[in-house]
C-alpha positions as CSV (number, residue, x, y, z in Angstrom):
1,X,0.0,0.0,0.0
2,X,1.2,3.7,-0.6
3,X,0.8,6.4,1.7
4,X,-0.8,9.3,0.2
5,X,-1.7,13.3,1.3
6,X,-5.0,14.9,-0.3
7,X,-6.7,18.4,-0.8
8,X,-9.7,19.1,-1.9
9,X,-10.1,22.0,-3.9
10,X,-13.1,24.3,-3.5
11,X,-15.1,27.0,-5.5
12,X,-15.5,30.3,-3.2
13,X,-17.2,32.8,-4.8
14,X,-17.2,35.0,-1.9
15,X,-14.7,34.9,0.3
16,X,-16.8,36.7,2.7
17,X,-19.5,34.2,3.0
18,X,-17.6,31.4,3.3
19,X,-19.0,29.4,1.7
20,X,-17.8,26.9,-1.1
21,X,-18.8,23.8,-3.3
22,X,-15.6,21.1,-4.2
23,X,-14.7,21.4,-7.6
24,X,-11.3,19.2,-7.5
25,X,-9.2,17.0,-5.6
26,X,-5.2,17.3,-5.4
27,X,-3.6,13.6,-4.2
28,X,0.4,13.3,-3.7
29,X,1.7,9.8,-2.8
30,X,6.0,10.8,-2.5
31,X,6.8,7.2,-2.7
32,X,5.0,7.1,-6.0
33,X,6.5,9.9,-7.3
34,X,2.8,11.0,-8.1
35,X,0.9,14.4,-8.0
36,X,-1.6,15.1,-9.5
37,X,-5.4,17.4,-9.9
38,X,-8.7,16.1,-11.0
39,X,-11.6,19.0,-11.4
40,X,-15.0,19.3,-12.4
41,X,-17.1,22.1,-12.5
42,X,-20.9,21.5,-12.0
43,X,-22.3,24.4,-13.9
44,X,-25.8,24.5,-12.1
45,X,-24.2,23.9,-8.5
46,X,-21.9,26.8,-9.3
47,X,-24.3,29.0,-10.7
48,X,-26.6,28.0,-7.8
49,X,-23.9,29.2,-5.3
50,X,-23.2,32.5,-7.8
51,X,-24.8,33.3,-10.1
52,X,-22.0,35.6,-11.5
53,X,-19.5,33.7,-11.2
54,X,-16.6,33.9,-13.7
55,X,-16.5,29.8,-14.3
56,X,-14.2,30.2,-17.5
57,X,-12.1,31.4,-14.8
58,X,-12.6,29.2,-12.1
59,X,-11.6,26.5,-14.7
60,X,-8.3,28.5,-15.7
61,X,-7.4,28.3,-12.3
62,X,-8.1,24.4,-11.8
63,X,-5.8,24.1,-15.2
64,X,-3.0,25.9,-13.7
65,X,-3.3,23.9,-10.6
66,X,-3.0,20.6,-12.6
67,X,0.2,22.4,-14.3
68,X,1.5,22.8,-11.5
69,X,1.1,19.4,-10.1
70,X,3.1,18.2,-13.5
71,X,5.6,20.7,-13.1
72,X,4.8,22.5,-16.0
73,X,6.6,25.8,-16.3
74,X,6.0,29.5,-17.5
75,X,2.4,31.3,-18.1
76,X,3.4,32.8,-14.5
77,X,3.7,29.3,-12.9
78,X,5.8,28.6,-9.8
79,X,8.9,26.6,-10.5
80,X,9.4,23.9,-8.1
81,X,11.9,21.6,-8.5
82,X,10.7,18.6,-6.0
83,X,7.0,17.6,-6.1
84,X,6.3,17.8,-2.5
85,X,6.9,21.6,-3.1
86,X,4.6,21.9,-5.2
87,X,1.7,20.1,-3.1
88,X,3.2,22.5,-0.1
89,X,2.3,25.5,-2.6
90,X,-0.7,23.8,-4.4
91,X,-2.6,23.5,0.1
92,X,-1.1,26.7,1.1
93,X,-3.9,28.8,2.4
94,X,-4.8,31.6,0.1
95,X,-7.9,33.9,0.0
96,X,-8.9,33.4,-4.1
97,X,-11.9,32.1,-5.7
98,X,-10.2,28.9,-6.2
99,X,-9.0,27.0,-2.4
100,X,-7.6,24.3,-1.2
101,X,-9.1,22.6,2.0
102,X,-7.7,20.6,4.7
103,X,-4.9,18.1,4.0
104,X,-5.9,14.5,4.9
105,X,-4.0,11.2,4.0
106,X,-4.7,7.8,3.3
107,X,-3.5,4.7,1.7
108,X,-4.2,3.3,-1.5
109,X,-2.7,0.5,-4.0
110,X,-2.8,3.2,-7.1
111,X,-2.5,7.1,-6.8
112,X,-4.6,7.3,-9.9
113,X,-7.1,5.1,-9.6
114,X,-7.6,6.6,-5.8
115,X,-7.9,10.2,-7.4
116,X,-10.8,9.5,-9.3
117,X,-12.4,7.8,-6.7
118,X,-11.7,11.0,-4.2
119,X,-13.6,12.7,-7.1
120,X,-16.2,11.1,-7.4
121,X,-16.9,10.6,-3.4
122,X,-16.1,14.5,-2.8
123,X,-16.9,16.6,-6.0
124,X,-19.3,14.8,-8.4
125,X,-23.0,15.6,-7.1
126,X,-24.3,12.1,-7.8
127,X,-28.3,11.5,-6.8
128,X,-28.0,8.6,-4.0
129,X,-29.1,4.9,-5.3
130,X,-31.7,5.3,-2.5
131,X,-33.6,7.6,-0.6
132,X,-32.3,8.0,2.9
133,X,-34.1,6.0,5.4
134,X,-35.8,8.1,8.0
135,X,-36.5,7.7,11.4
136,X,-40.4,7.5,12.7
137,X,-41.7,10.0,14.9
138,X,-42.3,9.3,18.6
């Protein structure tokens, strides 16, 4: 099994309200040698949450985010040689439309495969297979 660290990565239109839908997951694994970003961006949610939000630009930012994962350089990127630089930038705290939330870790046979499964538990707005049981009244 590999350790692994992961952020999730939230849409916050206002900064003020705090508050925020998940839009993408970051997962490092540094004895894979793997980091990486996954995003989606659920139009309706979003526009549920604002309205006038700029969401070709909220998906600009996800894309740099991924670059940076892969260590792309220029376009105003940060060059970083070692990858768990870059995750430390990538979960540092910042007050933009685009976050990062808590760090959490795990362990997982595949970084990969366990980045699309982060993203669909923690970003993709699936309807549940069933409705949820409820409790009768007393």
């Amino acid at each position: 099994m590999i350790g692994y660290q992961y952020a999730t990565l939230r849409l916050v239109p206002r900064v003020d309200r705090e508050e925020f839908i998940n839009v993408g997951v970051v997962l490092y694994a540094q004895d894979a040698g793997f980091l990486d970003a996954a995003w989606e961006v659920d139009d309706a949610r979003a526009s549920a949450l604002c309205p006038t939000c700029d969401l070709d630009g909220v998906r600009a930012g996800l894309e740099q985010v991924r670059a940076v994962c892969r260590g792309e350089a220029g376009r105003g990127l940060p060059r970083f040689e070692r990858a768990g630089q870059r995750f430390g930038w990538i979960v540092a705290p910042r007050s933009t439309v685009v976050q990062p939330g808590p760090v959490h870790g795990g362990l997982c046979a595949d970084p990969a495969t366990e980045l699309e499964r982060l993203l669909v538990c923690l970003v993709r707005a699936e309807a549940p297979t069933s409705p949820p049981q409820r409790r009768p009244r007393r």
